[in-house]
C-alpha positions as CSV (number, residue, x, y, z in Angstrom):
1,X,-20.9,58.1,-44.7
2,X,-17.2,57.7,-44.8
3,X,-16.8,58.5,-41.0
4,X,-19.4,55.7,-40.2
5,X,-17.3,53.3,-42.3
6,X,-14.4,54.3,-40.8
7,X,-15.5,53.6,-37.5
8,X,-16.9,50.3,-38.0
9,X,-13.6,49.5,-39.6
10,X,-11.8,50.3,-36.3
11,X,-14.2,48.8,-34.0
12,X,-12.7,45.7,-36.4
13,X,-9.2,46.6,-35.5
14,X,-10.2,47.0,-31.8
15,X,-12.1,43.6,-31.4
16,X,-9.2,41.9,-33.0
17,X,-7.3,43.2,-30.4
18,X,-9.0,42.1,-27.4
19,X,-9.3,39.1,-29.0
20,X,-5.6,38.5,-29.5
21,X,-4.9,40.1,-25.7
22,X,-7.2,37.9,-24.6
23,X,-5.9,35.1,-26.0
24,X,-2.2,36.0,-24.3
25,X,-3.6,36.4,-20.9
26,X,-5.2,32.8,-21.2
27,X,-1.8,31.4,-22.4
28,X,0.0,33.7,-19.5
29,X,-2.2,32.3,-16.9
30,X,-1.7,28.9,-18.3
31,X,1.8,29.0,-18.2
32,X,2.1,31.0,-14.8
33,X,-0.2,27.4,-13.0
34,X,2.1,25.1,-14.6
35,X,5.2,27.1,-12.9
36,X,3.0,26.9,-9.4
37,X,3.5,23.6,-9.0
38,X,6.1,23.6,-6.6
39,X,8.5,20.6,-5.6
40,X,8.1,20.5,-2.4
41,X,4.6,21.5,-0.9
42,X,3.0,21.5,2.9
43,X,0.0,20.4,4.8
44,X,-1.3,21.5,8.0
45,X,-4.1,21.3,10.5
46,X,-4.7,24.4,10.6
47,X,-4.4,24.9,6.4
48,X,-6.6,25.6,4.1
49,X,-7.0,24.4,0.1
50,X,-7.2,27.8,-1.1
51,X,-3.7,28.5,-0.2
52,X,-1.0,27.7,-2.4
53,X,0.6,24.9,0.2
54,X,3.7,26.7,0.8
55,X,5.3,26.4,4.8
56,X,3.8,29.8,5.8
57,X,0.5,29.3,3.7
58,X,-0.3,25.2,4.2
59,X,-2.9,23.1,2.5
60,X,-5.5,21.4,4.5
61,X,-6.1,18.2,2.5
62,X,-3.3,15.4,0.9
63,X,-5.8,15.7,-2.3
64,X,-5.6,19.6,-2.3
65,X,-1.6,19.7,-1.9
66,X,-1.1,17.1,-5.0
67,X,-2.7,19.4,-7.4
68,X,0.0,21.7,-6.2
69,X,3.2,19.8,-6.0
70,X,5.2,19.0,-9.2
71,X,5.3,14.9,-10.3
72,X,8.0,13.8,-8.6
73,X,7.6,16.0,-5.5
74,X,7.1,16.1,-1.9
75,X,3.9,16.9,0.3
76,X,5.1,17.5,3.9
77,X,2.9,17.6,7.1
78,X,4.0,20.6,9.4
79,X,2.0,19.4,12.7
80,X,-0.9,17.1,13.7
81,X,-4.2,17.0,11.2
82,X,-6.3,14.4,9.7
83,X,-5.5,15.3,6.4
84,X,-8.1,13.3,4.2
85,X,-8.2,10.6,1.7
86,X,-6.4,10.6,-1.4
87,X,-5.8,9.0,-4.9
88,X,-2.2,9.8,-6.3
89,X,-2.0,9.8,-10.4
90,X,1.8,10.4,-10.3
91,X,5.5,9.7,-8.7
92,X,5.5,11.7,-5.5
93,X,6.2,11.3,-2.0
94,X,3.6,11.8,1.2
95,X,5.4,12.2,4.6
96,X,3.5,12.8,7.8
97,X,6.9,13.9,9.7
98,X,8.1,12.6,12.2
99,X,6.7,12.5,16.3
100,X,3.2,13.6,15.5
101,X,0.0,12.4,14.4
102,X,-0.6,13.2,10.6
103,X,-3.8,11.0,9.5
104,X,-6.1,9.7,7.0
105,X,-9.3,8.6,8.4
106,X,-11.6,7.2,6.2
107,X,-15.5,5.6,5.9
108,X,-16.9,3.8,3.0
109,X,-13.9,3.8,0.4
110,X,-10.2,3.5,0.6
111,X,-7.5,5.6,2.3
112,X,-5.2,5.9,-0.4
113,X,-5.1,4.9,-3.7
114,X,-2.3,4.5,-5.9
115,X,-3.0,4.4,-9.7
116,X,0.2,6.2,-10.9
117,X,1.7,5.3,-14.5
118,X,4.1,2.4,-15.5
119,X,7.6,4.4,-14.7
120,X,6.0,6.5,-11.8
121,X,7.4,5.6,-8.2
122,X,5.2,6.7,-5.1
123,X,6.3,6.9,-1.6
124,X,4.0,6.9,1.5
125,X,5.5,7.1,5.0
126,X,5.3,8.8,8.9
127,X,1.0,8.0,8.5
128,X,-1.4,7.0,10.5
129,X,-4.1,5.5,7.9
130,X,-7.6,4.7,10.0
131,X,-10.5,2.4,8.9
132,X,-12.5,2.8,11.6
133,X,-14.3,-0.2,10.5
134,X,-15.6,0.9,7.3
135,X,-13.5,1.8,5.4
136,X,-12.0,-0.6,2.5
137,X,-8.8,-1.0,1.8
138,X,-6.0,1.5,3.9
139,X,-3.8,1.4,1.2
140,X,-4.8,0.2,-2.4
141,X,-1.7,0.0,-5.3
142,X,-3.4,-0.7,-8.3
143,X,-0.7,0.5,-11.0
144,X,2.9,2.1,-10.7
145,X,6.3,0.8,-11.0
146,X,7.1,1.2,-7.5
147,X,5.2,2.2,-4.0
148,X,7.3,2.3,-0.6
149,X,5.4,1.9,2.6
150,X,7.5,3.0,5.2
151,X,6.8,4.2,9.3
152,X,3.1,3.6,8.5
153,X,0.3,1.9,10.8
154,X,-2.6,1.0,8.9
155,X,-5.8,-0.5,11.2
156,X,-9.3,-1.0,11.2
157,X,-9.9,-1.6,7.2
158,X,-13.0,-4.3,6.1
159,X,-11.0,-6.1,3.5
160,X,-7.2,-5.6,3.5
161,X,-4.3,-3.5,5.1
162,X,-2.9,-3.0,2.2
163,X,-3.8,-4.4,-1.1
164,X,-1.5,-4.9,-3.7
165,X,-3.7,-5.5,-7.0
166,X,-1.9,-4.8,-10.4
167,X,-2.6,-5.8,-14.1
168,X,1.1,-5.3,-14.6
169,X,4.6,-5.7,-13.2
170,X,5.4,-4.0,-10.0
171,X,7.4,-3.5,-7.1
172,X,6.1,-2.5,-3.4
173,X,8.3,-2.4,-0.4
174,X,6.6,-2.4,3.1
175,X,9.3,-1.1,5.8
176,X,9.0,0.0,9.6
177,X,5.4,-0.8,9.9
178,X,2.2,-2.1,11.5
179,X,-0.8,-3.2,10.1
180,X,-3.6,-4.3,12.6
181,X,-6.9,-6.0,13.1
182,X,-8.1,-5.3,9.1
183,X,-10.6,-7.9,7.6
184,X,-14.5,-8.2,7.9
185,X,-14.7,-11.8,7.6
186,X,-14.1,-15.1,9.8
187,X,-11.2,-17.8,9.3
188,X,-11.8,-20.0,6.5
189,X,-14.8,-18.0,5.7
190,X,-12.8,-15.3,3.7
191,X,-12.4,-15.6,0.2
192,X,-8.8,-15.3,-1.6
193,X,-8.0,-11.6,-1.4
194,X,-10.0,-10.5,1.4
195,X,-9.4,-9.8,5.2
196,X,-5.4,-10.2,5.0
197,X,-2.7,-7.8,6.7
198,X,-1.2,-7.9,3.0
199,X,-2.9,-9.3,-0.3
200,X,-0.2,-9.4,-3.6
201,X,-1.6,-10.2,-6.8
202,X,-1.0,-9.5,-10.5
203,X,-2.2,-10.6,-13.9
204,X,-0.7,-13.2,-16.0
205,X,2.6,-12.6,-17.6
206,X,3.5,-9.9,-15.7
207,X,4.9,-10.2,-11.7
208,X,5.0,-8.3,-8.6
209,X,7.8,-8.4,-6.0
210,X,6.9,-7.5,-2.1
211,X,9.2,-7.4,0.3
212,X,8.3,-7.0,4.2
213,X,11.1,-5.9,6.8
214,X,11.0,-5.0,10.3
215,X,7.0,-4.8,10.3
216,X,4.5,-6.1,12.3
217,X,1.2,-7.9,11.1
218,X,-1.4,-8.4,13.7
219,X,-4.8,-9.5,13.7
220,X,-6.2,-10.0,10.0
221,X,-8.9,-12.2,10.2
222,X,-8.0,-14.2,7.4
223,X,-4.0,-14.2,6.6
224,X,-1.4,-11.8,7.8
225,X,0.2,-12.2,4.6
226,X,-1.2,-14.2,1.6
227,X,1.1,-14.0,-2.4
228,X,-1.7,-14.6,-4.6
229,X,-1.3,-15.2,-8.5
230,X,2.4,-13.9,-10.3
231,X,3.4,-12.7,-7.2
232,X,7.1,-13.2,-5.1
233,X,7.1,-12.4,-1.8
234,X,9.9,-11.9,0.9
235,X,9.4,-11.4,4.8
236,X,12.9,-10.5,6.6
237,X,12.8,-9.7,10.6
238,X,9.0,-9.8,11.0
239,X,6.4,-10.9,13.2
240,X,3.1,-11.8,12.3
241,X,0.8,-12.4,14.9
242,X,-3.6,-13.5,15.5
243,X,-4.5,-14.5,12.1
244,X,-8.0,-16.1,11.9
245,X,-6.9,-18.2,9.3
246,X,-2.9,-18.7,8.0
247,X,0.2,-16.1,9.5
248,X,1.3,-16.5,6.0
249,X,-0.5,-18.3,2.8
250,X,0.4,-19.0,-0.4
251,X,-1.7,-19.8,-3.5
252,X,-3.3,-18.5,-6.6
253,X,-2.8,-19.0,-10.3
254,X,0.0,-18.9,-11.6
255,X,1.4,-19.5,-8.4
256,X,2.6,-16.9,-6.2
257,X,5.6,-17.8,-3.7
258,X,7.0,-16.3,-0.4
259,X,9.9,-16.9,1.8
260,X,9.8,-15.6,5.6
261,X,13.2,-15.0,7.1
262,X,14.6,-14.4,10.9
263,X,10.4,-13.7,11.4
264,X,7.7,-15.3,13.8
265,X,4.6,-16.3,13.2
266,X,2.5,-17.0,16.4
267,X,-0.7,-17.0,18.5
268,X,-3.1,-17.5,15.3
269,X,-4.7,-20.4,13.3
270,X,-2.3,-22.2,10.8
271,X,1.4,-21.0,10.5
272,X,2.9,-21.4,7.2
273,X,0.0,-22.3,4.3
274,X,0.9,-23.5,0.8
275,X,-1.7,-24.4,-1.9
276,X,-2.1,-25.8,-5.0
277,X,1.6,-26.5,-6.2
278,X,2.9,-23.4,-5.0
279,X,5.9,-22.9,-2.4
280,X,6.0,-21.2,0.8
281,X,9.7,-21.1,2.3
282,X,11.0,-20.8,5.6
283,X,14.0,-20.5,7.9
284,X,15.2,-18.9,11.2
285,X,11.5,-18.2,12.0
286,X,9.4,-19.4,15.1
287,X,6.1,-20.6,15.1
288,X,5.0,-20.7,17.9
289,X,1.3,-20.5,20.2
290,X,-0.9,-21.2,17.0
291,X,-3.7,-23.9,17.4
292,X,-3.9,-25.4,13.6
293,X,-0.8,-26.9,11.7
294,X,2.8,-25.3,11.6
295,X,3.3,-26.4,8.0
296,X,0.1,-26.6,6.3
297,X,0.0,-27.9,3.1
298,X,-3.3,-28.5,0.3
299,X,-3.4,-29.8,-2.7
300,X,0.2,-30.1,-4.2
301,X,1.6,-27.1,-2.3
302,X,5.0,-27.5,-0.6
303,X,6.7,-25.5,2.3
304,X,9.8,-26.0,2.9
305,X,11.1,-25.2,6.5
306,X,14.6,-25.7,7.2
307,X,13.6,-26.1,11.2
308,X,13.5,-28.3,14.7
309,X,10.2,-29.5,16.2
310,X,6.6,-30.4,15.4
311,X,4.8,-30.1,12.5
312,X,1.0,-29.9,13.5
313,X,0.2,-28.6,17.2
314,X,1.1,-29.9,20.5
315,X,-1.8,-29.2,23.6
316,X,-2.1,-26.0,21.3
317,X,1.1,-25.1,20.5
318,X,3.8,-25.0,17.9
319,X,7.3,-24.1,18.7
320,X,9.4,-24.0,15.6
321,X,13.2,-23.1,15.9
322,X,15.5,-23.3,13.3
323,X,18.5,-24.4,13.2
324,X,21.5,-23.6,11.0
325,X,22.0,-26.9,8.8
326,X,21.3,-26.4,4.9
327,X,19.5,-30.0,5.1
328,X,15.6,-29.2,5.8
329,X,14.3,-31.5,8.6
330,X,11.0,-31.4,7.3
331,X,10.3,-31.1,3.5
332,X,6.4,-30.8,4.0
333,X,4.3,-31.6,0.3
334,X,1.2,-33.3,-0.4
């Protein structure tokens, strides 16, 4: 009797002790993921998810690296791949590398979206981002402090290039790139928001500053570039070029503004569009090869063009060059 109570008790004894060794390994394995995340992780062609995205044993996918890589750290691509769609949560930075083809081709949904928290800061650059007519957006910041856009060329998407939609403040800087023929809709057909090279828009109280430099925006059906509500938007030593409806277009409520600077806007529909009391300002920039209205203005929107030459179109043609004075030649409001 005493030996069977004695057992029992150390079966006890023993269970506790799995229990608590159990309980250790869990923690231990716990611990020992968090460390895996490295700061720097890689991406290849040739990878595969199941590998822990170091150089010698790449990743496959953008969305199997993150899980990987540290907040704050780097996903590299070692050679050519289309390396899938992906939705980043935190600050970290995406680079293709430089002279190859590293790619996101998408159908149906967006190439990459950013819904990162208020102090995170994301940075996306060397990609090829590809629509192929259906997908939705190629690039989609919905909330962050800061996304930088830089080397990129973004085509083919049904509603914008890159859409810039925050319910808070932001900042998004679009460097070095092209963004080409997005937008599934015709001219003044398109709704606010929809079919633009670049759409900017934020809730009210809050604001969202883009700036555009050295980039090209070609063939949005709608806009190349439209600052919708509580944004400010800057172009510098850009061309923006075949838009169905306005190169650049300024509106929503309250009133977004932009200023294009050494740029040109050319061989589309309107040139410069300002609506509803808002601004649209611009110097050293040709307009030129459009068949609508250089400076077009509704409601009690106002661009102001410190500039030489027509206004509306000529046999189809606007040639805008400005001129150095700080007196604007045309002050153009309604």
């Amino acid at each position: 009797m005493n030996q069977t109570i004695t057992q029992i008790g150390r079966g006890k004894v023993t269970m506790k002790k799995i229990n608590v060794l159990t309980f250790l390994a869990v923690a231990v394995l716990g611990t020992t993921m968090l460390q895996a995340q490295a700061t720097r992780t890689w991406v290849s062609g040739v990878g595969d998810d199941a590998n822990p995205c170091s150089r010698t044993a790449p990743c496959k996918t953008w969305a199997g690296a993150i899980s990987k890589t540290a907040a704050s750290g780097e996903i590299d691509a070692l050679d050519p791949g289309g390396f899938g769609a992906l939705t980043i949560t935190k600050s970290i930075t995406l680079d293709g590398g430089g002279g190859q083809v590293a790619s996101t081709l998408v159908s149906g949904t967006n190439g990459i979206v950013v819904a990162a928290g208020a102090n995170d800061v994301v940075t996306i650059r060397n990609l090829r981002i590809n629509g192929i007519r259906s997908g939705l957006n190629g690039i989609s910041f919905i909330s962050g402090k800061e996304l930088s856009i830089e080397n990129c060329v973004i085509f083919d998407f049904l509603t914008n290039g890159i859409n810039i939609s925050l319910n808070a403040s932001g900042t998004a800087h679009i460097v070095n790139s092209l963004i080409k023929n997005n937008g599934n809709c015709s001219g003044a057909g398109c709704t606010s928001g929809t079919g633009d090279g670049v759409f900017a828009t934020t809730s009210s109280g809050n604001l969202v500053l883009v700036n555009i430099v050295n980039s090209e925006v070609i063939g949005s059906t709608n806009n190349g570039v439209e600052s919708g509500s509580s944004s400010r938007v800057t172009i510098d030593r850009s061309i923006i070029s075949a838009s169905g409806n306005s190169g650049i277009l300024v509106g929503g409520s309250p009133c977004g503004n932009m200023a294009i600077d050494r740029g040109e806007i050319v061989n589309g529909n309107n040139g410069a569009t300002a609506t509803g009391g808002c601004f649209a300002n611009v110097s050293y920039t040709t307009i030129a090869y459009n068949t609508g209205t250089a400076y077009n203005v509704s409601g009690s929107g106002t661009v102001v063009a410190f500039s030489t030459g027509a206004s509306t179109a000529t046999s189809s043609t606007n040639i805008i060059h400005d001129v150095t004075v700080g007196t604007p030649t045309y002050f153009v409001s309604r």
